[in-house]
N, C-alpha and C positions, 0 to 999 in steps of 0.2 A: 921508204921515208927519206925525205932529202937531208942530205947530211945535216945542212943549218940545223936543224930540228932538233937536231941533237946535241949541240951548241948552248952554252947558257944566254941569257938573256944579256949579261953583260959582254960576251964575248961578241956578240952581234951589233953589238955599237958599230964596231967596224964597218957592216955590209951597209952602215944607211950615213945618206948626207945630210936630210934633213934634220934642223937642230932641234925640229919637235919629235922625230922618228926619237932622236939619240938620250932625247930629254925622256921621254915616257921608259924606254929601255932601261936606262940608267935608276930612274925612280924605283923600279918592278925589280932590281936588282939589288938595291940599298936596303927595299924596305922588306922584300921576298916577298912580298905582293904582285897577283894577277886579275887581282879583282878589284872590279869598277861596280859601281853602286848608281842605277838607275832613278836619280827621284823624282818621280811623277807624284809630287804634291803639287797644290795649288796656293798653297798661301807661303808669304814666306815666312816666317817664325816655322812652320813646322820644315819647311825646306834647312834657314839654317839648323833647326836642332837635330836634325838626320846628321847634315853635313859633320856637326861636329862631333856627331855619339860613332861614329862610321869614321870617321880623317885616319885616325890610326892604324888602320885595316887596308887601305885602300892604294892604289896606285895611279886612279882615274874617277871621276866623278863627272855628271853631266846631268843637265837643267833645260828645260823648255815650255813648259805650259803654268806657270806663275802667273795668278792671278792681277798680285796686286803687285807687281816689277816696279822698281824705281831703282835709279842710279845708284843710290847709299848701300842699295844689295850687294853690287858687281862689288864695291873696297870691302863692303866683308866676307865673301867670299873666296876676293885672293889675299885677305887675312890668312882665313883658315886654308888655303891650298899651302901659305907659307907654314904656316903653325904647322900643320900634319904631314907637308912634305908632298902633295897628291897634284896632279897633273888635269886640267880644265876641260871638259869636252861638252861644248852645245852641240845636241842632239839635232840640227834645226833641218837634214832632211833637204836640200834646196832641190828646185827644181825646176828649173826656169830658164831662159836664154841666157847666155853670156853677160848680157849688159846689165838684166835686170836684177841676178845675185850676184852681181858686185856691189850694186846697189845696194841689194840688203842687209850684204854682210859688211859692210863697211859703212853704214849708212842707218836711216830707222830711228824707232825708238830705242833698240839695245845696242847697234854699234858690236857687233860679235866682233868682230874681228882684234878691236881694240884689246880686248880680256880674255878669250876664251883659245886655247892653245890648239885643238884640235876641234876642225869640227864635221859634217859628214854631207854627202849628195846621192841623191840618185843618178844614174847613167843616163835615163831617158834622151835627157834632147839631145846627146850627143856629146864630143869632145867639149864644145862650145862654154859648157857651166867649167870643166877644168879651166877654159884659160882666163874664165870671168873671175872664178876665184882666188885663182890664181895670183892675178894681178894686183890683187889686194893682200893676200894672206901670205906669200910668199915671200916680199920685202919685208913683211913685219916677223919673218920665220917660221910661222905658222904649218900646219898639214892637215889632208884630208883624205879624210876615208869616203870610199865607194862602198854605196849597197848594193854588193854583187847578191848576197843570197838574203833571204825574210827569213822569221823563225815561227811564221804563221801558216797554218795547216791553208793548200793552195792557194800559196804565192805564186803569182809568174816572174819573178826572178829565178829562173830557169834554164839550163842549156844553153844557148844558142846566147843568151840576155845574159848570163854571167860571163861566158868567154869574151864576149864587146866589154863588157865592165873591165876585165883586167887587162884588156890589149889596149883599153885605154890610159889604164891606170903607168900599163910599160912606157907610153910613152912621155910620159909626165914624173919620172921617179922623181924631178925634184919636187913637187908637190905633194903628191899622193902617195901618201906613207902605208897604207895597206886599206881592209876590207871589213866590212859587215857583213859575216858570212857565216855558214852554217860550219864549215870546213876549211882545211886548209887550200889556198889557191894557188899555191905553187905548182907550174907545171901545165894549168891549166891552158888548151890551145896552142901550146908550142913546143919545140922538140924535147925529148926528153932528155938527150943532153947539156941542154942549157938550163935545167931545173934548178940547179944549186946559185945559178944565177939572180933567182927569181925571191928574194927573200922580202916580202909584204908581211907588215903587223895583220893579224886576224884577230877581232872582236867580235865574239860572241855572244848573242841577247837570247836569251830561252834556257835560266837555266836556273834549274832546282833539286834543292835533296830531297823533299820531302813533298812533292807535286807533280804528276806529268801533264797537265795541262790545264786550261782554264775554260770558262762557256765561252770566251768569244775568241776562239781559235790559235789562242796561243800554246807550244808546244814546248815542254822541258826535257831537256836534260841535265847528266850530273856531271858536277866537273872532270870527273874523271873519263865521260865519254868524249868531251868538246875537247879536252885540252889532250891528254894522252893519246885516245882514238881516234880523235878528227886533225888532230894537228892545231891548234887553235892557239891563239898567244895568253889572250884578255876574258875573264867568261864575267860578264854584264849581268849585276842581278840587283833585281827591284824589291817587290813585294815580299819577295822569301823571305829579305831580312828586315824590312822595315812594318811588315805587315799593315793592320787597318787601323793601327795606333799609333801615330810619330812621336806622342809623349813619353810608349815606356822606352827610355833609355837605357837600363839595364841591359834588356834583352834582346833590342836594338844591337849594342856593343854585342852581345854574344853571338848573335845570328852573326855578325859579318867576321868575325874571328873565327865562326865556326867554318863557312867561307871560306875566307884567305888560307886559313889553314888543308883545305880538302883541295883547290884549288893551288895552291905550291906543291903537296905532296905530288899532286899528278904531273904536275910540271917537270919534278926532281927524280919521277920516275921514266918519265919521258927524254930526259939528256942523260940517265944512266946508263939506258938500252942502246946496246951497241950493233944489232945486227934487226 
């Protein structure tokens, strides 16, 4: 295990420049949160009332398929990121040439770049989408994650497609604050004396207590296998806690407390081990 690993979350501020790397660390430290909460609703009333029955729990949150988006969303939103302390991630996935997700991260009807502190790309075309978004998200301080690995049964994010992902990601650290991956990417492609070098946030989507998977090929795990086992920083989780009711808030709040809490322990188990 590479030493970092074993390092707390705050103590890691150090190893990153970007002020969205050092901002998400610092939150996840404050609030002993490593959990980010997926909301894939479509309307917004039940988007904000996740946001706000989940804010207390949480160190990261992120939004992409709203139905009915208007501006008046984005200021309540980083309301409630103020109110609850939680750190902004549009999921948006680019994928596109250089020029043309500049454009739409900085550009559109949502304008991401302006609001949302992290946000994530595919590798596909190449270096080319780093330096597109670069060029936008970087002066506004911004960072982004590469989807080096899926959490869906035969993805080809794969071998050969994850090590391009991170050698791209080395040469961009001031952007590219870490990964969408199944594991940790430390080490990955390069010698293994410069491992402890190689310190990337990992966020992880697929993960549940009480599910191993769904009908259309998504795959769980518990946080104790992503974050302790795999090395992982963030474990990403949707449905488990908000299930197929955004109204009961009660148990909304419990699910994701239940969460943050199984997800720290494994963290606090993971920087106690020493060997």
């Amino acid at each position: 295990m590479a030493s970092f690993l074993r390092q707390t979350y705050g103590h890691r501020i150090q190893n990153h420049s970007n002020p969205t790397a050092r901002l998400l660390l610092e939150t996840m430290e404050r609030k002993k949160s490593n959990l980010a909460v997926s909301v894939d609703v479509t309307r917004s009333k039940d988007f904000l009332a996740i946001i706000d029955a989940v804010g207390p729990f949480v160190c990261l949150t992120h939004i992409d398929i709203l139905e009915d988006f208007d501006h008046s969303l984005i200021q309540q939103l980083q309301d409630l990121s103020v109110k609850h302390d939680f750190v902004i991630f549009e999921d948006r996935k680019f994928a596109d040439i250089g020029n043309t997700v500049a454009l739409q991260y900085s550009s559109g009807v949502h304008k991401i770049a302006s609001w949302s502190h992290i946000t994530n790309a595919h590798p596909v075309p190449g270096p080319s989408i780093i330096s597109g978004l670069s060029s936008v998200g970087l002066p506004l301080g911004r960072g982004l994650l590469l989807l080096a690995e899926m959490s869906t049964q035969g993805a080809l994010a794969i071998g050969s497609y994850t090590e391009e992902a991170v050698r791209m990601a080395r040469a961009h650290r001031d952007f590219v604050i870490g990964f969408i991956a199944q594991r940790n990417m430390q080490g990955v492609g390069m010698q293994a004396d410069n491992v402890d070098k190689d310190d990337f946030l990992i966020l992880t989507p697929g993960v549940g207590l009480d599910s191993k998977g769904d009908a259309m090929g998504q795959q769980y795990r518990t946080p104790r296998q992503v974050i302790l086992e795999s090395g992982c920083d963030v474990i990403i989780v949707g449905r488990g806690i908000y299930g197929k009711d955004p109204s009961l808030v009660d148990e909304i709040r419990q699910q994701a407390k239940r969460y943050m809490e199984a997800g720290w322990e494994a963290y606090e188990e993971r920087v106690s081990t020493q060997t």
